[in-house]
C-alpha positions as MATLAB code, in Angstrom:
seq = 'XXXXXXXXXXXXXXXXXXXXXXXXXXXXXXXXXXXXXXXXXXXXXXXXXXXXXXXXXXXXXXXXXXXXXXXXXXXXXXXXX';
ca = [
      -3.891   10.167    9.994;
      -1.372   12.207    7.857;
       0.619   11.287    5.204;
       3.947   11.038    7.194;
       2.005    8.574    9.871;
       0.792    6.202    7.048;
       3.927    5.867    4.839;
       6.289    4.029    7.093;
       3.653    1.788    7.881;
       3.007    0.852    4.111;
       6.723    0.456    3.739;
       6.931   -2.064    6.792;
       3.530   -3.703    5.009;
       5.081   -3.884    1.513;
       8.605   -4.837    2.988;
       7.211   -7.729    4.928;
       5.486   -9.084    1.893;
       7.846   -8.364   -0.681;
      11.716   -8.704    1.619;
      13.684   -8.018   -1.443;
      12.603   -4.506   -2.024;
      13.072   -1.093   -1.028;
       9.392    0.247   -1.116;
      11.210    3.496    0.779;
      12.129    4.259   -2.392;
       9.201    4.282   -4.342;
       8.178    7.973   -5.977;
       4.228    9.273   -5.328;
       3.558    8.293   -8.635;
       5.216    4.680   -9.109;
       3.088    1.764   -9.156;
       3.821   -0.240   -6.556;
       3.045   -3.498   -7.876;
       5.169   -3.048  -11.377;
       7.898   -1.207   -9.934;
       8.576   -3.655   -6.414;
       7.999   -6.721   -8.983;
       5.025   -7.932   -7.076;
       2.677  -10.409   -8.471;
      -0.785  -10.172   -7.931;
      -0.816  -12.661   -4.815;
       1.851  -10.631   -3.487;
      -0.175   -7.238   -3.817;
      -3.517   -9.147   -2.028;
      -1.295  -10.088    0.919;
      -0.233   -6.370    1.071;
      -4.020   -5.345    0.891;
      -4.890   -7.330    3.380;
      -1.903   -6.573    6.096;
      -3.374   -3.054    5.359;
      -6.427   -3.904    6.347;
      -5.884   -5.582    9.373;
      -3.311   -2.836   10.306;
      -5.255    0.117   10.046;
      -8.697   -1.501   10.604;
      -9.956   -0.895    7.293;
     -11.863   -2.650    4.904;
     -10.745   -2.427    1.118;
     -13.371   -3.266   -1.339;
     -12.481   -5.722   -4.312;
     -13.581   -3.143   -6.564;
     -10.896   -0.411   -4.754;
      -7.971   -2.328   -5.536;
      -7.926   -0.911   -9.557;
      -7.677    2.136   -7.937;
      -4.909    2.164   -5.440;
      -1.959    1.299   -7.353;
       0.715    4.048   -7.044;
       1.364    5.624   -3.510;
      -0.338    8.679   -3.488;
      -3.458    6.561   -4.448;
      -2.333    4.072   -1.219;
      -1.353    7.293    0.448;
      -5.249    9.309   -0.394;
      -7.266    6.085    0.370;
      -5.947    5.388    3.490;
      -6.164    9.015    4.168;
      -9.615    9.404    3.482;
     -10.773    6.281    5.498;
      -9.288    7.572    8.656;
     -10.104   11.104    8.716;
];
């Protein structure tokens, strides 16, 4: 999958969790959960709608290290060479 594939799909992930945001928006190096205001619940739910949407499965110990959207962006890439 390429980059341009995967980001609308986080967007619709990250919009569905957190409604009030505009995750369009967010720059390759934001973090996601500190600039959407997302609490850490809020970021699991996200992790796991990834998951289940592109049939992955993210690690506990992953999660420290896909916080801004290139890391989203180069982990999902990665999985589903």
């Amino acid at each position: 999958m390429t980059e341009d594939e995967i980001r609308p799909i986080i967007n619709k992930l990250l919009k569905k969790v957190a409604p009030e945001t505009e995750p369009e928006k967010l720059k390759p190096d934001d973090n996601i959960q500190q600039t959407l205001a997302m609490d850490s619940f809020d970021y699991l739910q996200f992790i796991i709608g990834m998951d289940e949407e592109f049939g992955i499965k993210t690690p506990e110990e992953d999660y420290g290290r896909i916080m801004t959207l290139r890391d989203l962006l180069g982990y999902v890439m990665k999985i589903k060479k």
